[in-house]
N, C-alpha and C positions, 0 to 999 in steps of 0.2 A: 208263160209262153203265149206267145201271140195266137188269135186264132181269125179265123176270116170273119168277118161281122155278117150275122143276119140281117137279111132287108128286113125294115120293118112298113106296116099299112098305115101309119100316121106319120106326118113331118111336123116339126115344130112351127108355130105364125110366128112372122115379125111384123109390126107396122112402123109405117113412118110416119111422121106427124110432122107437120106443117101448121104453123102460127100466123092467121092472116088478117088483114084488117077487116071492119065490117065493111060493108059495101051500102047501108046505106048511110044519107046524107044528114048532118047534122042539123037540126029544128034551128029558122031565121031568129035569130036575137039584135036587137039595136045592137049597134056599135058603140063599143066602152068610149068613156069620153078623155079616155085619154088619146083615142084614133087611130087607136090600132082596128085590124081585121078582125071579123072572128073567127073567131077558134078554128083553128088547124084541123085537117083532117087528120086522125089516128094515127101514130106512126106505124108502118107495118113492123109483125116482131119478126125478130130473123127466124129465116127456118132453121129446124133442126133435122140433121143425119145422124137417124139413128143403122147401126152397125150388129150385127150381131158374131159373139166372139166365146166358138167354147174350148174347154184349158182343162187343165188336169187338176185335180183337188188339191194336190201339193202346195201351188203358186197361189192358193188363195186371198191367203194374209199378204204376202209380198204385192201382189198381181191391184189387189185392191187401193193401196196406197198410189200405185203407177197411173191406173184409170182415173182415181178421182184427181191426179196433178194434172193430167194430161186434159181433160172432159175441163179444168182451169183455164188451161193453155189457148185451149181451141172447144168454146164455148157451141161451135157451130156443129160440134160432133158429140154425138152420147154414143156409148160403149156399151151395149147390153151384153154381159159374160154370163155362161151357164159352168159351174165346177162338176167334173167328173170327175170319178174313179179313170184308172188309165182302161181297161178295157173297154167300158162305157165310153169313153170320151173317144176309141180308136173306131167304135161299134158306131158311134154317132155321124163320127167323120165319113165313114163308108157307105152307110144308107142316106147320106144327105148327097151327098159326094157321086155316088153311082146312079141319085132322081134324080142332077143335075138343077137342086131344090137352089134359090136364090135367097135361102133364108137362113145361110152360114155366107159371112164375108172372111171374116179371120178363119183362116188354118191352123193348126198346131199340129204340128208336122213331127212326128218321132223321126229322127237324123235319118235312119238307115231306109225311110219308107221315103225318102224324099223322090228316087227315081221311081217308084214304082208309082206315086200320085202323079210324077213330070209324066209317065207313057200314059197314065190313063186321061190323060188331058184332063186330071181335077184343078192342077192349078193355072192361076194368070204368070206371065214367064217376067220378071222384076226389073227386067235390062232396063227399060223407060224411068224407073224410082231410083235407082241405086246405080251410076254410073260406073266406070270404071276404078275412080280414083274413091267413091263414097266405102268401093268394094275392098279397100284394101286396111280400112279400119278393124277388119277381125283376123286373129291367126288363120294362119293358111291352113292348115287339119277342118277348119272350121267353114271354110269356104268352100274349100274344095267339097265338104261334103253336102254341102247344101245348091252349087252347080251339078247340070246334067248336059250332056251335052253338049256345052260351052253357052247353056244357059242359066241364070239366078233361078233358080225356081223356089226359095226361102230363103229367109234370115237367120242365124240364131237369135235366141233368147235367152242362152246358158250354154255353158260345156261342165264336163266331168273328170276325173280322175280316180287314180287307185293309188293308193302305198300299203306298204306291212306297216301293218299295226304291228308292236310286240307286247310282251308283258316280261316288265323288270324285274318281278320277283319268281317269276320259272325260269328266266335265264339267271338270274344270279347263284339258286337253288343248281343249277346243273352247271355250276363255273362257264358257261358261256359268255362273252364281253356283249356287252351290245352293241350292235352293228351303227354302221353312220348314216347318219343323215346328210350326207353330201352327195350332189350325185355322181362327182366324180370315183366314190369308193360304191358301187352300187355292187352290191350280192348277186352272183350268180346263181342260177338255180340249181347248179351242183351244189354248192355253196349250203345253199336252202334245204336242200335234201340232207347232207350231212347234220348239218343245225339241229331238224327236226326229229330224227334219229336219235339223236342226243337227250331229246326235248319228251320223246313218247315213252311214258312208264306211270304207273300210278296211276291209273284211269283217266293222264293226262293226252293228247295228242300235242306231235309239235307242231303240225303247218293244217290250214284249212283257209280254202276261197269262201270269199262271202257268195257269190254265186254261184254255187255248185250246179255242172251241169247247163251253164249259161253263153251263149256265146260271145256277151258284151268282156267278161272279163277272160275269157280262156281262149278266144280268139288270139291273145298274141303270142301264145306260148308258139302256135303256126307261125305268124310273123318273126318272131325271134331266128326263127330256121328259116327265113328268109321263104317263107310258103306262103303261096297267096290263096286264097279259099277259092275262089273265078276264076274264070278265062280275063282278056280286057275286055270283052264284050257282055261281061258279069250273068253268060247264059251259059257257061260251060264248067262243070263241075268236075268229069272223069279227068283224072290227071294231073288234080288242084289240089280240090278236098282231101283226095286219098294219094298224093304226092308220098314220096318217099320220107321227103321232108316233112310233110303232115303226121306222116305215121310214125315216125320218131318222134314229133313233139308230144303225142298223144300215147304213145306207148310209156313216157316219161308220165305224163297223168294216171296213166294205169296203175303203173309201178306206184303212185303213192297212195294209193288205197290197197291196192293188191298182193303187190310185193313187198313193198319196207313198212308198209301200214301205219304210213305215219299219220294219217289224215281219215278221219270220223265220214261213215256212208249213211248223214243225216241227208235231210231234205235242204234246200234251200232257206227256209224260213227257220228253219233251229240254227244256223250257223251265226249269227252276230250273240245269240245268246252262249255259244258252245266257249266262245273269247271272253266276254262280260261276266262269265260265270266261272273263270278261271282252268276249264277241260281244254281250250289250246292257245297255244303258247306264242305262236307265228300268225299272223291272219292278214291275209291280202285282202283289201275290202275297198269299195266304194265310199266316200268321204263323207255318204248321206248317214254313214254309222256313225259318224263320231260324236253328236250329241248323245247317244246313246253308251259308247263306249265313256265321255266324258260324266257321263250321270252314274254311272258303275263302280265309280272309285278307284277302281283297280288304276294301279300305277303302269303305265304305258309309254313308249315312247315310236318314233317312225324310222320309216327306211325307204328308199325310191324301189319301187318295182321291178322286179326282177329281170334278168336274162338270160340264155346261154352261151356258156363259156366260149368265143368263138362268134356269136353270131349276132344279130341286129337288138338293139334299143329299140323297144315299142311295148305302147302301153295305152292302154282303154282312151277314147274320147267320144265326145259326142254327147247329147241330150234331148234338147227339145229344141225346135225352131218355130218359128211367123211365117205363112204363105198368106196367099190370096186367093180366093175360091173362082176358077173359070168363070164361074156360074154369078157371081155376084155382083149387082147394079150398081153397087158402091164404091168402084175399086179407089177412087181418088182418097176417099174418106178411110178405106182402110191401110192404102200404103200411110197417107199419114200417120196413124196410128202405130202402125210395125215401124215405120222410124224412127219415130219416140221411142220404143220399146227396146229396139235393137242394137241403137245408134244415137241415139239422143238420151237428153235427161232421163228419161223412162230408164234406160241401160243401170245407170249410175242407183237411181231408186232403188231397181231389182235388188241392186247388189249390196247393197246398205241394208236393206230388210232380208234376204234370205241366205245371203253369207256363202252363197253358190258361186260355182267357177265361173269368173264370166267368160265369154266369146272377144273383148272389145280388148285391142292393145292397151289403152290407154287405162284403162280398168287393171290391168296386170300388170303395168305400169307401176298404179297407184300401192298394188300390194306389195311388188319390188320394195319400193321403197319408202313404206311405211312401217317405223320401227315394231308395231303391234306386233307384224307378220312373224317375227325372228323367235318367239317363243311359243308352248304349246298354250292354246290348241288353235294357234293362226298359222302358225309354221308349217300343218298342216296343207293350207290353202298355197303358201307360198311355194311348196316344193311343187303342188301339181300345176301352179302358176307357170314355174318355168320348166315344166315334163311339157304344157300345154303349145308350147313353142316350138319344142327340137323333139321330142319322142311321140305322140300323140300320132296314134294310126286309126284313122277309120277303117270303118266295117267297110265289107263289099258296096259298090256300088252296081247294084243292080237293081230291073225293073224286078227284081224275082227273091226279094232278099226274105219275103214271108215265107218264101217256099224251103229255102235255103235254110235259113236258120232254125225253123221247125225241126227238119231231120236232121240239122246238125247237132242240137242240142239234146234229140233224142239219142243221138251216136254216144253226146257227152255222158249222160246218163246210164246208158247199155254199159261205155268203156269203163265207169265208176265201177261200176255192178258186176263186172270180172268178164266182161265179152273180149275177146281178141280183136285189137285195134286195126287190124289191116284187114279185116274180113270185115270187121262192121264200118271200115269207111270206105271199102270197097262198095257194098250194098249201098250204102249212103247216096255215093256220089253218082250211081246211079239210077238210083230213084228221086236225087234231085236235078238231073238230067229230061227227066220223061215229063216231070212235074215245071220243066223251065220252059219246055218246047210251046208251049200256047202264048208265050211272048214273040213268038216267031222272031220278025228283025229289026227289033225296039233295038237293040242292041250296035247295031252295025252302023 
């Protein structure tokens, strides 16, 4: 869970370093007798811009490969990257971001805080780098979330997805068929619920989210009921959060810990092991588990993410994007850089070294139709490739989404833990109301 970053009393130095000639004159020597002059003065060395650029520890290995082609490329730029932890790196962004320090150029923007950096005027707005027509190179889930306003204020660098994992040998063991992998035959979460019914006995469970209590992946079960968590002005919560619609989709989450107890009330961080270790059977996850689940042995196969019987396709997106710091002397030097990254061979790099969703059509494109994709464990990527097109709902867009999602995920949590769904998003939505008001009319 996100938390507001402490100022801190020291900023990080950057310098930049200039290569110049000497200035003084070189000592009189006869002229060679071939007739020529003498010697030249020094050539000057070109300057170098340096950048500075901090990322998430994740993208280490991949990120490293992109900079050293790139820093190839364009000789006249060096890339100084600092790797953090995500909270460090969101703690970093905020205390450099709020001194107005000029010693962050690069951004790395978590998707859903994009409008909340665009109202605090942390970032440079992209319209000048990225035209109209450069802007149509990413799925639209993926732009849309990185405008505010009918402004660029980032790029991606990645997108994400979910599917059900399952496990072959607990549905075979309860005569269950294994569901398709097409998304035209996609499972309801009726569907889901009966399944795992079937699935829980034997100190097994049948269904469990990789992020329990989280709002990147339990946010659409709202969506699905056609509920939006906002107002359009992403400051208004009563009416949204605790909608009718809202509270049936979440009274449905209740019910699976509470009522049919299909589903284990671990933490967050035990659930990719509670799947790998053969306790359940069904597992909506994030696609960052499948090295993990692929190392486990356990026999496995996919399914597109679910929805209700009746109501809307939607399904987790979003990740990490490239801005430009307000604040920083370099911008020429860094838009170049986040074009490479985002949009350029950098794009293509990323994707080759860390096997993540990209943002870039032409990237998704490439997984279409590359025979690799069509078996496990690339077929994985392919299914959220084309979820990433047609189903893919961003988070709220609002300047207020740290406030928002705090007590929302607290809600998620309480509603786990046996609290009444329409009392505790009643409370919710109103204390995410009093906590949106000091945005005053970023909104409008």
């Amino acid at each position: 869970m996100l938390k507001p970053a402490a100022m801190a009393s020291a900023l990080l130095s950057m310098t930049v370093l200039f290569a110049g000639c000497s200035s003084s004159q070189p000592e009189s020597k006869p002229a060679p007798s071939t007739g020529a002059t003498a010697a030249g003065a020094a050539k000057e060395a070109p300057k170098v811009t340096e950048i500075s650029f901090v990322t998430h520890s994740n993208w280490e290995k991949p990120l490293t490969k992109v900079i050293a082609e790139f820093e190839k490329e364009s000789p006249e730029i060096k890339v100084n990257v600092q790797y953090n932890p995500y909270a460090k790196l969101m703690e970093t962004n905020e205390i450099k971001l709020a001194a107005k320090s000029a010693d962050l150029d690069v951004v790395t923007v978590d998707v859903p805080l994009n409008a909340n950096y665009a109202v605090k005027g942390y970032l440079e707005p992209l319209d000048a780098y990225f035209k109209n027509d450069a802007r149509k190179v990413w799925v639209d889930s993926a732009l849309q979330a990185a405008e505010y306003r009918g402004q660029l204020m980032s790029v991606p660098m990645n997108s994400s997805g979910v599917v059900l994992f399952y496990n072959k040998d607990l549905l075979t063991k309860s005569n269950i068929p294994f569901p398709s992998a097409d998304v035209k035959d996609r499972l309801t979460w009726e569907q889901v619920l009966e399944m795992a019914k079937k699935l829980t006995h034997d100190n097994v469970y049948g269904f469990s989210v990789d992020q329990i209590g989280r709002a990147y992946q339990l946010l659409p079960l709202l969506q699905s009921k056609d509920a939006s968590p906002l107002d359009e002005t992403g400051l208004v919560s009563t009416g949204y959060t605790n909608s009718p619609a809202s509270v049936k989709a979440l009274t449905f989450y209740y019910d699976l810990f509470n009522t049919s107890k299909v589903s284990p009330k671990i933490k967050r961080e035990e659930s990719p092991d509670y799947f790998t270790s053969g306790k359940v059977a069904l597992f909506l996850s994030n696609t960052a588990n499948l090295a993990k689940i692929q190392a486990s042995g356990i026999p496995y196969g996919i399914a597109p993410h679910p929805y209700f019987e009746g109501g809307k396709i939607a399904t987790p997106t979003g990740s990490l994007n490239l801005g430009i710091s307000r604040f920083s002397t370099k911008k020429d030097a860094a838009a170049k850089f986040i074009q490479y990254v985002s949009s350029g061979k950098g794009a293509q790099i990323l994707f080759e070294e860390s096997s993540q969703l990209p943002a870039l059509k032409s990237l998704l494109d490439q997984i279409d139709k590359d025979p690799k994709y069509n078996e496990l464990p690339g077929s994985v990527l392919k299914l959220i490739s084309a979820e990433s097109r047609t189903t893919a709902a961003p988070r709220p867009l609002t300047p207020g989404y740290l406030e928002w999602e705090n007590n929302f995920n607290k809600a998620l949590e309480d509603i786990k833990n046996g609290a009444d769904p329409k009392k505790t998003l009643d409370d919710t939505a109103g204390l995410i109301d009093t906590q949106l008001r000091k945005y005053g009319s970023a909104g409008k």
